[in-house]
Structure formats: structure tokens, C-alpha cells
C-alpha positions in Angstrom: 35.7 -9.8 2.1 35.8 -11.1 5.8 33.1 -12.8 7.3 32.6 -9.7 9.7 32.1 -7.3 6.6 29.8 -10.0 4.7 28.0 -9.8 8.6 27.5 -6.4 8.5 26.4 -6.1 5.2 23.5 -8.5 5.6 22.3 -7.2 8.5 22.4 -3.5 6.8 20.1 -5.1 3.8 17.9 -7.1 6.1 17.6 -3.4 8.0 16.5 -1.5 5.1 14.2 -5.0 3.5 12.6 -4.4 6.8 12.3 -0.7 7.1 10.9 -0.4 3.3 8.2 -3.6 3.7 7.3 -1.6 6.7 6.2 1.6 4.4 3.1 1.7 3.0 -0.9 1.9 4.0 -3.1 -1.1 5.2 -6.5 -0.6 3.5 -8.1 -3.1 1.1 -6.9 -4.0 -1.9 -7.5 -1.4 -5.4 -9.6 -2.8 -7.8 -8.1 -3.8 -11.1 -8.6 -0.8 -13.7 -10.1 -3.8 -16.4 -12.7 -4.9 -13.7 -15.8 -5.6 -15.1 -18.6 -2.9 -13.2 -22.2 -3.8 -14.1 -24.2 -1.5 -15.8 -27.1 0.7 -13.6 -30.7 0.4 -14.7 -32.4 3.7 -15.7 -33.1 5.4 -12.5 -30.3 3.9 -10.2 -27.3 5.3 -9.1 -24.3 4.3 -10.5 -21.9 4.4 -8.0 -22.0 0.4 -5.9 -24.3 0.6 -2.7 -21.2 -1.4 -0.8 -18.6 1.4 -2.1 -16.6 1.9 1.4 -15.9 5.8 2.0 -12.4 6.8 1.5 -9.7 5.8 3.9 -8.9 9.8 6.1 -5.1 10.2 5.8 -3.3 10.0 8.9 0.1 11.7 9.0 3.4 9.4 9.0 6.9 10.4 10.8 8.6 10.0 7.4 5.4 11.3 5.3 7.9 14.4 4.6 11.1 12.4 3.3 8.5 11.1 0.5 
């Protein structure tokens, strides 16, 4: 290979590293499916009283190539 090919070819992977760390949603992190959730007395809700609401989905240029 010449050192012009080998040049290209980095930048093309360091392109589509970029491009594909770039994909994804910013909201906090999932809670582990093994997490230990404290039982709720008789009487109280079960659900946390600091459970955020759900994140609204906002629509993404490439949202139809996935």
C-alpha cells in the first residue's frame, strides 16, 4: 500500500468512528436490570417518588436509515 492509500483509509475510519460515536441519545444512564428496588410499605405507591418522566422523542435526520 502507499502512504497516500494508508492516508485515506485512516481518515475514512476516523470519519465513520466519528459519525457512529455521534449516534445515539443523551439522557441518563438505564438502570441495571439486577438493581436492588426497595420494597413499598402497605399503602405507598410503588413506583420511586424521584422517577424522572420519560425522555419525548425528538426526530433525527437519519432516524429513517435506522
Amino acid at each position: 500500500m502507499t502512504t497516500s492509500l494508508t492516508a485515506k483509509m485512516l481518515l475514512a475510519l476516523v470519519l465513520v468512528t466519528t459519525v457512529m460515536v455521534g449516534c445515539g441519545r443523551k439522557t441518563d444512564l438505564d438502570v441495571p436490570g439486577a438493581a436492588v428496588i426497595p420494597r413499598a410499605k402497605a399503602g405507598e405507591t410503588a413506583a420511586p417518588e424521584s422517577a424522572k418522566p420519560p425522555v419525548e422523542d425528538r426526530r433525527f435526520i437519519l432516524d429513517g436509515l435506522l
